[in-house]
KOLVO-428441 format. One record per atom (N, C-alpha, C, O): residue number from 1; residue in one letter; atom name; x, y, z negated. Coordinates in pm, whole numbers. Example, Ala and Ser with C-alpha at 12.3 -4.5 7.8 and 13.67 -1.06 7.14 Angstrom:
BEGIN
pt k:1, r:a, a:N, x:1319, y:-569, z:-780
pt k:1, r:a, a:CA, x:1230, y:-450, z:-780
pt k:1, r:a, a:C, x:1320, y:-330, z:-780
pt k:1, r:a, a:O, x:1424, y:-332, z:-846
pt k:2, r:s, a:N, x:1285, y:-225, z:-708
pt k:2, r:s, a:CA, x:1367, y:-106, z:-714
pt k:2, r:s, a:C, x:1290, y:3, z:-787
pt k:2, r:s, a:O, x:1341, y:114, z:-804
***
This chain:
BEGIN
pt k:1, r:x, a:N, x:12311, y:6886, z:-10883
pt k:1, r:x, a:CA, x:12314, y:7030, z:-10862
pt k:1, r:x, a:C, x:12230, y:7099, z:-10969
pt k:1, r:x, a:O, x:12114, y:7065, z:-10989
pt k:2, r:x, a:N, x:12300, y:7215, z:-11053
pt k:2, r:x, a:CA, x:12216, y:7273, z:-11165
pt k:2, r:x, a:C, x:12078, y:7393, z:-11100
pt k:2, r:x, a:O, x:12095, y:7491, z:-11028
pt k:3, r:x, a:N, x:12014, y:7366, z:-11127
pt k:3, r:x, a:CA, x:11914, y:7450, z:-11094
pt k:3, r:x, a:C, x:11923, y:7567, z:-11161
pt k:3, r:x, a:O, x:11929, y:7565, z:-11284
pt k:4, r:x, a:N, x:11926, y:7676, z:-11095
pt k:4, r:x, a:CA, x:11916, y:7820, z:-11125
pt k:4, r:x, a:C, x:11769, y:7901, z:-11151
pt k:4, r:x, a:O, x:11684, y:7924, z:-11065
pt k:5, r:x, a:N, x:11764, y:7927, z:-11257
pt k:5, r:x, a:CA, x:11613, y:8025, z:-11270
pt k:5, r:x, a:C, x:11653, y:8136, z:-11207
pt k:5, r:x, a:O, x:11760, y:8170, z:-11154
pt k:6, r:x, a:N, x:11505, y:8209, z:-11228
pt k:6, r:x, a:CA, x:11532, y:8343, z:-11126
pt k:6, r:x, a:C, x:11575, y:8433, z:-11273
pt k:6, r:x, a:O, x:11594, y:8551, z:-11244
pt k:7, r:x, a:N, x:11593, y:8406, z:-11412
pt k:7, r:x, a:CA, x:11630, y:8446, z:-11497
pt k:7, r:x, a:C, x:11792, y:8444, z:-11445
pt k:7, r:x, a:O, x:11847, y:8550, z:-11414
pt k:8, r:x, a:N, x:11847, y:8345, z:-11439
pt k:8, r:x, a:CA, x:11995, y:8348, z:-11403
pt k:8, r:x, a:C, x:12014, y:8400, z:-11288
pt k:8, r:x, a:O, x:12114, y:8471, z:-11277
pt k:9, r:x, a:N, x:11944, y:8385, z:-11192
pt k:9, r:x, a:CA, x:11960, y:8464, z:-11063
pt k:9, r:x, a:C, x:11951, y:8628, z:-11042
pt k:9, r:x, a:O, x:12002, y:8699, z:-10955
pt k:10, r:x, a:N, x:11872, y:8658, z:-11147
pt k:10, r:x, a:CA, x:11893, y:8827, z:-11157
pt k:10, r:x, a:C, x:11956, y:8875, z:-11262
pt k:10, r:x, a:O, x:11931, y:8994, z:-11279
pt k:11, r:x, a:N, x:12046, y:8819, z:-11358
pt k:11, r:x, a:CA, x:12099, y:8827, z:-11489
pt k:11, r:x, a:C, x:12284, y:8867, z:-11372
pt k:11, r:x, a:O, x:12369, y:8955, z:-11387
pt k:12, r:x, a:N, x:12272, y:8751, z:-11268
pt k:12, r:x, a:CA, x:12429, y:8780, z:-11193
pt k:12, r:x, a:C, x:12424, y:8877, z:-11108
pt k:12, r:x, a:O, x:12520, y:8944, z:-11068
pt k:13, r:x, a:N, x:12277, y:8890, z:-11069
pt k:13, r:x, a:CA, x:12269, y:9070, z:-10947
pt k:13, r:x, a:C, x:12296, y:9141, z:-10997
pt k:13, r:x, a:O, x:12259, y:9174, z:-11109
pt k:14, r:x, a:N, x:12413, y:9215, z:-10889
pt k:14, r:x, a:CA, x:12386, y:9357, z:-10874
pt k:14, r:x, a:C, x:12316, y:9427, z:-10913
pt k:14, r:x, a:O, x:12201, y:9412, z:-10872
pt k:15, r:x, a:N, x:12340, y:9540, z:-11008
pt k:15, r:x, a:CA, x:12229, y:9645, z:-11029
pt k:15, r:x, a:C, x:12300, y:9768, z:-10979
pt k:15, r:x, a:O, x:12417, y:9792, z:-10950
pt k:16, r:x, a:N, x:12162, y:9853, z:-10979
pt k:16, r:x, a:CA, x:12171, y:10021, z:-10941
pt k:16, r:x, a:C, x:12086, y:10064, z:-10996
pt k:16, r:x, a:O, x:11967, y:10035, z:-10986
pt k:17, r:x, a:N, x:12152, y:10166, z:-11086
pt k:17, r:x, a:CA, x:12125, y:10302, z:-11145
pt k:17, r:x, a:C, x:12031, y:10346, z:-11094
pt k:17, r:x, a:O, x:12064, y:10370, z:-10978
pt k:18, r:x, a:N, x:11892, y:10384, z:-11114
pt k:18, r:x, a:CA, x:11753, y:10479, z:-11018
pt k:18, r:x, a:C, x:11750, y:10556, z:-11159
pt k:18, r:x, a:O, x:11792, y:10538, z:-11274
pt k:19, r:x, a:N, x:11658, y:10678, z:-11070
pt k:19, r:x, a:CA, x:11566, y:10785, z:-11192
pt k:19, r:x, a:C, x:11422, y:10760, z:-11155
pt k:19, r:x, a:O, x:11385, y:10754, z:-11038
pt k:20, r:x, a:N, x:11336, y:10744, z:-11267
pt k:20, r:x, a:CA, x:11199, y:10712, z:-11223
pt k:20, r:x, a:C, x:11124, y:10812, z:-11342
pt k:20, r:x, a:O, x:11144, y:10842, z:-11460
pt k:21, r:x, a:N, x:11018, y:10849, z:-11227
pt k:21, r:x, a:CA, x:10949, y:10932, z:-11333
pt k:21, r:x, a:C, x:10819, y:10902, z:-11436
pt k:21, r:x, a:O, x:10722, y:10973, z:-11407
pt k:22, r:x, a:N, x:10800, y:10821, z:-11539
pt k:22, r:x, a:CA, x:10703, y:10728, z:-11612
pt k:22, r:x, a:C, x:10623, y:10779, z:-11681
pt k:22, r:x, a:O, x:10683, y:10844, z:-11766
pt k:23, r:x, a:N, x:10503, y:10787, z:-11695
pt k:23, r:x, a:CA, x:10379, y:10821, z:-11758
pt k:23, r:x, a:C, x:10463, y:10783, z:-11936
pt k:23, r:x, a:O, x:10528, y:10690, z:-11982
pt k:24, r:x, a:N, x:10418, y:10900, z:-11983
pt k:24, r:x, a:CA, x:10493, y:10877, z:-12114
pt k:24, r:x, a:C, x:10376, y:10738, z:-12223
pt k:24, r:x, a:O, x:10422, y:10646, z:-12291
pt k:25, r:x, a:N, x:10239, y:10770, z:-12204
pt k:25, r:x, a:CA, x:10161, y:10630, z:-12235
pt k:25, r:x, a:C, x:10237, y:10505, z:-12180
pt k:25, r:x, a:O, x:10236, y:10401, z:-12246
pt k:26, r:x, a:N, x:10290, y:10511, z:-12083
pt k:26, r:x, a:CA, x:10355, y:10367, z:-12009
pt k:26, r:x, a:C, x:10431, y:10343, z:-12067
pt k:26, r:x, a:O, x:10410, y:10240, z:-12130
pt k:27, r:x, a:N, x:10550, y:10401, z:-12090
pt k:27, r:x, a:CA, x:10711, y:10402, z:-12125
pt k:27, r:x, a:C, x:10625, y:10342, z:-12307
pt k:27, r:x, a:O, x:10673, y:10241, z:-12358
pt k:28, r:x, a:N, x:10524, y:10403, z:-12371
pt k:28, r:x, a:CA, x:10515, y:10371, z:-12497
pt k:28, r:x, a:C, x:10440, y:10244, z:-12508
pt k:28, r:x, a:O, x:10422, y:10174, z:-12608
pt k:29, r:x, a:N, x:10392, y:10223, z:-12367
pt k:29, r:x, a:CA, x:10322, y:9993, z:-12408
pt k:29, r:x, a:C, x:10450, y:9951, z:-12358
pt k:29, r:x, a:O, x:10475, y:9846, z:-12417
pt k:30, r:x, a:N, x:10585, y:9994, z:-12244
pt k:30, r:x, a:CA, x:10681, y:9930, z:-12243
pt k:30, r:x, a:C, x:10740, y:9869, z:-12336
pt k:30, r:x, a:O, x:10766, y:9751, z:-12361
pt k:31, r:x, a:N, x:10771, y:10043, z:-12417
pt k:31, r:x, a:CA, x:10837, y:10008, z:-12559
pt k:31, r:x, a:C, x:10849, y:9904, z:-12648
pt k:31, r:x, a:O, x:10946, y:9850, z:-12702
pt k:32, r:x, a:N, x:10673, y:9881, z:-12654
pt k:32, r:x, a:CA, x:10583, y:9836, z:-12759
pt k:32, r:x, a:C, x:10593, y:9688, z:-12707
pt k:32, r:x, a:O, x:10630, y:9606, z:-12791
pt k:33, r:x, a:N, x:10576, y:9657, z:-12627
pt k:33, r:x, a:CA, x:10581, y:9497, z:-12536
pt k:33, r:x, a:C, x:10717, y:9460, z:-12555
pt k:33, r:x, a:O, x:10743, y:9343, z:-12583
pt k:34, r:x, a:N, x:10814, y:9553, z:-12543
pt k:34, r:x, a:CA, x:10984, y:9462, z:-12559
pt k:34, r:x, a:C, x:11015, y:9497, z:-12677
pt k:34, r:x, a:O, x:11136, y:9475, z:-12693
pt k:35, r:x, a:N, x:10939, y:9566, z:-12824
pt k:35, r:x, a:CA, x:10990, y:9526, z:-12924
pt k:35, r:x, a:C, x:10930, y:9374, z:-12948
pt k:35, r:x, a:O, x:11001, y:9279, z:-12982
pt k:36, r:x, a:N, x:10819, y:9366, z:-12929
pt k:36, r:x, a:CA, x:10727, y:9228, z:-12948
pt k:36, r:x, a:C, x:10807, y:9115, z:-12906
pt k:36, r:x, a:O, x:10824, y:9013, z:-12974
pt k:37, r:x, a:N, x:10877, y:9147, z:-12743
pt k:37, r:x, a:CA, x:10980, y:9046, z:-12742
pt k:37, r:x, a:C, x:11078, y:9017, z:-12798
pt k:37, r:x, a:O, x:11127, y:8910, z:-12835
pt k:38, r:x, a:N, x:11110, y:9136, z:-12803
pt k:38, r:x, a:CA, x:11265, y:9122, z:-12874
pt k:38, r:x, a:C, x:11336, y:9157, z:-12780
pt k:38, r:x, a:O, x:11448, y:9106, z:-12795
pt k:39, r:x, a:N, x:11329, y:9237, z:-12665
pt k:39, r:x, a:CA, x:11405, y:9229, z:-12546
pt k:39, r:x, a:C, x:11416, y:9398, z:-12531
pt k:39, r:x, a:O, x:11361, y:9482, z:-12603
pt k:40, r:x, a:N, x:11486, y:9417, z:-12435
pt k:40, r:x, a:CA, x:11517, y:9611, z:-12445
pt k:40, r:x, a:C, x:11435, y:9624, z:-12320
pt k:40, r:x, a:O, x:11381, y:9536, z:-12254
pt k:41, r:x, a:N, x:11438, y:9767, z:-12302
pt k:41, r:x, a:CA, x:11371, y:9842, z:-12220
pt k:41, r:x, a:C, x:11372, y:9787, z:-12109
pt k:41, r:x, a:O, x:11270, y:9733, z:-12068
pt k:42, r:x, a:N, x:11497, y:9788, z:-12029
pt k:42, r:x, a:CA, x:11581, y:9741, z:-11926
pt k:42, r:x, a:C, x:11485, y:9607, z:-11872
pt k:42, r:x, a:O, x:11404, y:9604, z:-11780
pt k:43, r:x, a:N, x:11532, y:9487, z:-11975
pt k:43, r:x, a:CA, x:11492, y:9353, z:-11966
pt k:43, r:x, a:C, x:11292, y:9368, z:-11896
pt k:43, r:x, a:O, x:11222, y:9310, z:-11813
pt k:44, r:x, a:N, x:11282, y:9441, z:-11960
pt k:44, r:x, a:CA, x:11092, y:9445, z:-11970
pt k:44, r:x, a:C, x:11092, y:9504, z:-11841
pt k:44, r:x, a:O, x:11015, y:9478, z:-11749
pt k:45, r:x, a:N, x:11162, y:9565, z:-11844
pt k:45, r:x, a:CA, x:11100, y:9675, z:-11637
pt k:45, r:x, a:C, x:11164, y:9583, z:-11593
pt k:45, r:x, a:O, x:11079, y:9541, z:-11514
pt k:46, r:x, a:N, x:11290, y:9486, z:-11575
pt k:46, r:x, a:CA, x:11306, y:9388, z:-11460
pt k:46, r:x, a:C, x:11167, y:9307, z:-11471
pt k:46, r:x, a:O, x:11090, y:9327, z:-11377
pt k:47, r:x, a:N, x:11122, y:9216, z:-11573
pt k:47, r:x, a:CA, x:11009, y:9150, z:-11539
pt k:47, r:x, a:C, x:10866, y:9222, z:-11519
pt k:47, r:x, a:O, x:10776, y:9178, z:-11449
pt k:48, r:x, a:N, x:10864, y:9322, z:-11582
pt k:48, r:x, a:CA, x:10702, y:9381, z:-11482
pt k:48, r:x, a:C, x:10748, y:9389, z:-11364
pt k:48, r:x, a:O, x:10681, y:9317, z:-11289
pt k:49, r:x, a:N, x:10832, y:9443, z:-11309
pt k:49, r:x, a:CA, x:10902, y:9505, z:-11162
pt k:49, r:x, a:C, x:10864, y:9370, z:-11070
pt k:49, r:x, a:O, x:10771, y:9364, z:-10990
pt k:50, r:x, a:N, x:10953, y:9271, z:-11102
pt k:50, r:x, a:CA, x:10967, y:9129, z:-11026
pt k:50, r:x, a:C, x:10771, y:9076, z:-11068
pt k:50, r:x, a:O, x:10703, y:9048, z:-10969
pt k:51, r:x, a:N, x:10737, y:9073, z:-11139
pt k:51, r:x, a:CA, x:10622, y:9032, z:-11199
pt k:51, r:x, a:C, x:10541, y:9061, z:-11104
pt k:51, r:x, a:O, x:10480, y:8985, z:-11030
pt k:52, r:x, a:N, x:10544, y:9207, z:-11110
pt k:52, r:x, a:CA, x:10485, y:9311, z:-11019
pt k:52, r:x, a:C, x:10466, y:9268, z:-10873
pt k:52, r:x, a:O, x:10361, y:9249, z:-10812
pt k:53, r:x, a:N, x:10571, y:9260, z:-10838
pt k:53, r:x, a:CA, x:10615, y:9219, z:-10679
pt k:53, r:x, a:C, x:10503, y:9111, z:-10670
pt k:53, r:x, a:O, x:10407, y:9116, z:-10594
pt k:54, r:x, a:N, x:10533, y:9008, z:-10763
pt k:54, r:x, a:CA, x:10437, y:8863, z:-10691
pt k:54, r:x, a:C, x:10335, y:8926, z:-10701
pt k:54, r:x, a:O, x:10299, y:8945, z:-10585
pt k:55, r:x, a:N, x:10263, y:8971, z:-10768
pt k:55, r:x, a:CA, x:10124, y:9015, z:-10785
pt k:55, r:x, a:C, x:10050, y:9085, z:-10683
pt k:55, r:x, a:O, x:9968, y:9041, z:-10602
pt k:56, r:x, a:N, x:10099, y:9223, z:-10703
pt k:56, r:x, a:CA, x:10105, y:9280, z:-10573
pt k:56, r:x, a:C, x:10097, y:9221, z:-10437
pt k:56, r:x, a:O, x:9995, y:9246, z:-10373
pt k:57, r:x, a:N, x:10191, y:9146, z:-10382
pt k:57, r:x, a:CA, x:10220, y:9111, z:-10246
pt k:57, r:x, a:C, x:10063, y:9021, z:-10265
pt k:57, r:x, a:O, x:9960, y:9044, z:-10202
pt k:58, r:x, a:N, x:10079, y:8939, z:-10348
pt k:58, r:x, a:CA, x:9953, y:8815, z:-10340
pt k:58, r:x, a:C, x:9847, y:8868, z:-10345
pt k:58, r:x, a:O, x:9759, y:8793, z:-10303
pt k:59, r:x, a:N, x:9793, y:9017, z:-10394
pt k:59, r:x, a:CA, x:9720, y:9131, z:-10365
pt k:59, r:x, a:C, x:9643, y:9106, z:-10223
pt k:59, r:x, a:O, x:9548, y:9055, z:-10163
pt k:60, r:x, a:N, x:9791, y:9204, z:-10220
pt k:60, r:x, a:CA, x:9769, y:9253, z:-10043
pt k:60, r:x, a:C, x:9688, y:9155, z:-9924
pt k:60, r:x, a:O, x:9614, y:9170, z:-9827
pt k:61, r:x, a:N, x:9753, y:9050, z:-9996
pt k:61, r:x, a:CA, x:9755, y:8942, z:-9856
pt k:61, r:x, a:C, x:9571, y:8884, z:-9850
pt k:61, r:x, a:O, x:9496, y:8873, z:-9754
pt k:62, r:x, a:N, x:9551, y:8861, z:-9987
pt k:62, r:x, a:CA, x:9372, y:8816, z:-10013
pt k:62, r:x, a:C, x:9323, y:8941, z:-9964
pt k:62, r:x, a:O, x:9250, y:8927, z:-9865
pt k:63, r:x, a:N, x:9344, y:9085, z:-10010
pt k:63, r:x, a:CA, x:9251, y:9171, z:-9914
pt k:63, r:x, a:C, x:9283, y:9221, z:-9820
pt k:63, r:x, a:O, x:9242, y:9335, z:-9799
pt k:64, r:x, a:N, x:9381, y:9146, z:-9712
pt k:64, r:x, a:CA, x:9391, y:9187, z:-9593
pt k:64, r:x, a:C, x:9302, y:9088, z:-9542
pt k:64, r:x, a:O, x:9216, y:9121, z:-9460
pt k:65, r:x, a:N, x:9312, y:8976, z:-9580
pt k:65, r:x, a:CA, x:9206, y:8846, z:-9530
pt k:65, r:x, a:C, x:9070, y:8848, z:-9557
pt k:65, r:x, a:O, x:8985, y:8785, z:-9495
pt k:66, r:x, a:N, x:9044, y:8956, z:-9694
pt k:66, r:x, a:CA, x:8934, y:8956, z:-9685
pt k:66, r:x, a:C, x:8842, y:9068, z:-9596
pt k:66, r:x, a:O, x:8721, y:9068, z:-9575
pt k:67, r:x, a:N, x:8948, y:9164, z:-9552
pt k:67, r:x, a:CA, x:8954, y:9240, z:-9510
pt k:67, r:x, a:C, x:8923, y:9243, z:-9371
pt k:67, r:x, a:O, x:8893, y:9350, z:-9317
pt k:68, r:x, a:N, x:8930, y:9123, z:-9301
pt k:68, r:x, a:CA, x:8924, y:9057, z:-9200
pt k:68, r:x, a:C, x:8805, y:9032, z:-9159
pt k:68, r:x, a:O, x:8771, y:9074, z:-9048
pt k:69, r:x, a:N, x:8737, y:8978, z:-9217
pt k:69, r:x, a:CA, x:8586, y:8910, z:-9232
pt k:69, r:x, a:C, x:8513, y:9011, z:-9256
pt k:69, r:x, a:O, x:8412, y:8975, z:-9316
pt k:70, r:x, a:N, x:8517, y:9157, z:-9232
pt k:70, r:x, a:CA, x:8399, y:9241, z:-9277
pt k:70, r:x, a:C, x:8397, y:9326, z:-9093
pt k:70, r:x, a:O, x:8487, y:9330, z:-9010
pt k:71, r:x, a:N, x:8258, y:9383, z:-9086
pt k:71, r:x, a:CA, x:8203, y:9365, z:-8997
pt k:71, r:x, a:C, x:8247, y:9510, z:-8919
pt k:71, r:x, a:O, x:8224, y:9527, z:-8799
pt k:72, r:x, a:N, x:8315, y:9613, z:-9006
pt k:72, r:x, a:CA, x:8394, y:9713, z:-8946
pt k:72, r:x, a:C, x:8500, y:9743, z:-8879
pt k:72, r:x, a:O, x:8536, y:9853, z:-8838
pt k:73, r:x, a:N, x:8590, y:9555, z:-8862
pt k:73, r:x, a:CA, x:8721, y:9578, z:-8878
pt k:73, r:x, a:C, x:8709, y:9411, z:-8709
pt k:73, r:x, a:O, x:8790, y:9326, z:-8673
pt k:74, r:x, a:N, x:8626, y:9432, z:-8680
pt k:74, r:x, a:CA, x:8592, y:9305, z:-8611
pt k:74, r:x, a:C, x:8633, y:9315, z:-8435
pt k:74, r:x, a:O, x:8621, y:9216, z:-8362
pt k:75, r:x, a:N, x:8678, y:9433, z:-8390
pt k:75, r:x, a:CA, x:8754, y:9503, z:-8284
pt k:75, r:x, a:C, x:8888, y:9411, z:-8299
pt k:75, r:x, a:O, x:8967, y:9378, z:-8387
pt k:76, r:x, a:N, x:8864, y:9390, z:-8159
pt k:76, r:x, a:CA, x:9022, y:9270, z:-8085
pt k:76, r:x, a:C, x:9129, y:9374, z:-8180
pt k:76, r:x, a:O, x:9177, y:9356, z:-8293
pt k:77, r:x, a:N, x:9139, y:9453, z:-8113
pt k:77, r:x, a:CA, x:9271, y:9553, z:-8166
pt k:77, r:x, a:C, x:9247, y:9550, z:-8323
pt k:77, r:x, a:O, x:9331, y:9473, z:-8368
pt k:78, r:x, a:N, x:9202, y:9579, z:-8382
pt k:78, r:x, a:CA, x:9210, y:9613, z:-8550
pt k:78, r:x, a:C, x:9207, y:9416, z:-8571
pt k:78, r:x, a:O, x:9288, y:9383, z:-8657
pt k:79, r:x, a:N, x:9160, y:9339, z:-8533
pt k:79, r:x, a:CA, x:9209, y:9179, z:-8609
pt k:79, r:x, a:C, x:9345, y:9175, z:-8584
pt k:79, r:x, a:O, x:9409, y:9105, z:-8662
pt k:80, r:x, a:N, x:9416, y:9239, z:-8483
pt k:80, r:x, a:CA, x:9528, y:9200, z:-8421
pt k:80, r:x, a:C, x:9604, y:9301, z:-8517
pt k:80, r:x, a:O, x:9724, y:9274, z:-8510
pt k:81, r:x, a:N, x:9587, y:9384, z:-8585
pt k:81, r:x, a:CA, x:9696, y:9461, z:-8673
pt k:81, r:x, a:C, x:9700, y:9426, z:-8812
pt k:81, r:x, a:O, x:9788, y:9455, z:-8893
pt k:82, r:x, a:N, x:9566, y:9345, z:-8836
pt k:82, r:x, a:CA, x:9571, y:9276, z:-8994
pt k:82, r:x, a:C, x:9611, y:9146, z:-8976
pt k:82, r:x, a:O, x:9642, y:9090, z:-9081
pt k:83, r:x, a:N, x:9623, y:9068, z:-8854
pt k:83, r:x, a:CA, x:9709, y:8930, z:-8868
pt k:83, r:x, a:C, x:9833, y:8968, z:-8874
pt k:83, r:x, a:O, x:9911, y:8888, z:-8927
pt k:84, r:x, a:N, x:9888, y:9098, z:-8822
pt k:84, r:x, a:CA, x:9998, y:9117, z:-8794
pt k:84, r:x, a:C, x:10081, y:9168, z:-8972
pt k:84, r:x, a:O, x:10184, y:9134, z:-9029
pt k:85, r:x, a:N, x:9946, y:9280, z:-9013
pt k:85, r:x, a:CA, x:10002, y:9294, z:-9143
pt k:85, r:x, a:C, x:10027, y:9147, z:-9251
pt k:85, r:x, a:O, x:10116, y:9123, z:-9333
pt k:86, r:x, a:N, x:9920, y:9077, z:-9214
pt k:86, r:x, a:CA, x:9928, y:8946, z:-9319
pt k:86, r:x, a:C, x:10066, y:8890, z:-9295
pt k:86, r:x, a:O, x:10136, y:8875, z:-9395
pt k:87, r:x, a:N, x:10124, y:8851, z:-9155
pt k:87, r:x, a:CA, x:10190, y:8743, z:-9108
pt k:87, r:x, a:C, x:10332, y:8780, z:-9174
pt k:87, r:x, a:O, x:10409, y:8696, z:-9220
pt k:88, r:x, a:N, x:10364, y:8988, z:-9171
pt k:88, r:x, a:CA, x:10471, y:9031, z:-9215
pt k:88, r:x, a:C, x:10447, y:8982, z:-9359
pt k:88, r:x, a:O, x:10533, y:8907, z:-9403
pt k:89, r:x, a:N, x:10362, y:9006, z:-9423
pt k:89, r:x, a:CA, x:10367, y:8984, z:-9579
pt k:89, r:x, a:C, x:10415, y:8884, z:-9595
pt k:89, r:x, a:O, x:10529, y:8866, z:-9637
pt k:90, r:x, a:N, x:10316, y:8782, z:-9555
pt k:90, r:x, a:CA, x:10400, y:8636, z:-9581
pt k:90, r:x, a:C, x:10552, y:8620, z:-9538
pt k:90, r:x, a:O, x:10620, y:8544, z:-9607
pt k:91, r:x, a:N, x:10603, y:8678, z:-9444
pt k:91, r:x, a:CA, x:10738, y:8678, z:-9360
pt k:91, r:x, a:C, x:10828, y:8701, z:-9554
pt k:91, r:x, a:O, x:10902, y:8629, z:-9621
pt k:92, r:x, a:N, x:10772, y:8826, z:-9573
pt k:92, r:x, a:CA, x:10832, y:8893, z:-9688
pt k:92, r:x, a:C, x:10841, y:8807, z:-9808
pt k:92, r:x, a:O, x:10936, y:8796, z:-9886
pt k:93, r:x, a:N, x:10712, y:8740, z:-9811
pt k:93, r:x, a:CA, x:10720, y:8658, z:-9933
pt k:93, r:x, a:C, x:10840, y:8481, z:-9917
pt k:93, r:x, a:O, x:10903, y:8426, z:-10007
pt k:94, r:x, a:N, x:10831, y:8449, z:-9795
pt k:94, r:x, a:CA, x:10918, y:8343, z:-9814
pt k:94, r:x, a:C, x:11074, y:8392, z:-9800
pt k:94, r:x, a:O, x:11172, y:8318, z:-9809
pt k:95, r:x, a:N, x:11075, y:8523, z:-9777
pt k:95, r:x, a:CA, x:11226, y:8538, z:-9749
pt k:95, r:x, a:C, x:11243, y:8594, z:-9881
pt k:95, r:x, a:O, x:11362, y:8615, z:-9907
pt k:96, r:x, a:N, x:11170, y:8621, z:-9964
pt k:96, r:x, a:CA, x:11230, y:8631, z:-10106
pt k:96, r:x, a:C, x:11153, y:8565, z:-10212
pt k:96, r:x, a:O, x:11134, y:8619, z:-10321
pt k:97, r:x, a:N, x:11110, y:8452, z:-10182
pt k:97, r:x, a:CA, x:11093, y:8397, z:-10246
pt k:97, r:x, a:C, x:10971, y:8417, z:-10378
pt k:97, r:x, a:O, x:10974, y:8378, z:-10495
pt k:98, r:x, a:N, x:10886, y:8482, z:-10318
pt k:98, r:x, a:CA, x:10829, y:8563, z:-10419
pt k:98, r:x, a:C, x:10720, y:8452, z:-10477
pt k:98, r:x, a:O, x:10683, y:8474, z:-10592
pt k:99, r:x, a:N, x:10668, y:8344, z:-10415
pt k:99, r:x, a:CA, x:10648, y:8248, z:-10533
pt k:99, r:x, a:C, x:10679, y:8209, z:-10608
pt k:99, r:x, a:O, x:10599, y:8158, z:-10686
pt k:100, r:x, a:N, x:10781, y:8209, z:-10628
pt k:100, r:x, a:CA, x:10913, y:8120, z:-10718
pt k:100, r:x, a:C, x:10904, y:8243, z:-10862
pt k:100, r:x, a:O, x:10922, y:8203, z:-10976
pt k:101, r:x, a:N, x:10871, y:8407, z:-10830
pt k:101, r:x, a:CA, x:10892, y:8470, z:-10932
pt k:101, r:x, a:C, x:10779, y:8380, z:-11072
pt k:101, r:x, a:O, x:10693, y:8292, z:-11073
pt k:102, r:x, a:N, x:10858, y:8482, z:-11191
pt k:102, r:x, a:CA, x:10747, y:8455, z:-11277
pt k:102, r:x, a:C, x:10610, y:8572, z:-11292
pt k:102, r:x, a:O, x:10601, y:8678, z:-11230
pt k:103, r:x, a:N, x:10533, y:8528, z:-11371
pt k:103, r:x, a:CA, x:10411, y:8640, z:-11342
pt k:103, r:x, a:C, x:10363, y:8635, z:-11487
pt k:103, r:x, a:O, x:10268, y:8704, z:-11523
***
């Protein structure tokens, strides 16, 4: 069985058209980063975007946990809404796989 990267796996998705509104400094290290690659605009916002995602989520999840352990948040009810936020994250991360991205 050929193994699929997540390069080939988002090269065959579906896309949709968005309008986004970008810090014009941003759009100019975008620029500047996918001439370096060699790659277009497009190519560079799928991998920060996906990049993004792992990062982010893997974020969230260390300071919800750490978030846990501090002495403000130590109420039955408030542990019970940050296991709950962690447990969705993770839910999120194996259903898309968001280890598997690159970073």
């Amino acid at each position: 069985m050929k193994e699929i990267t997540i390069k080939d796996a988002f090269e065959k998705e579906k896309k949709s058209k968005i309008s986004y509104n970008v810090y014009e400094n941003t759009l100019k290290m975008i620029d500047e980063l996918s001439e370096i690659l060699g790659i277009t605009r497009t190519q560079m916002l799928d991998f920060l975007i996906v990049s993004g995602i792992k990062s982010q989520t893997n974020f969230m999840i260390k300071t919800w946990e750490e978030g846990a352990k501090d002495k403000k948040y130590q109420e039955k009810e408030k542990q019970e809404k940050i296991k709950k936020k962690i447990k969705t994250l993770e839910e999120f991360k194996k259903r898309w796989n968001v280890d598997e991205f690159l970073s």
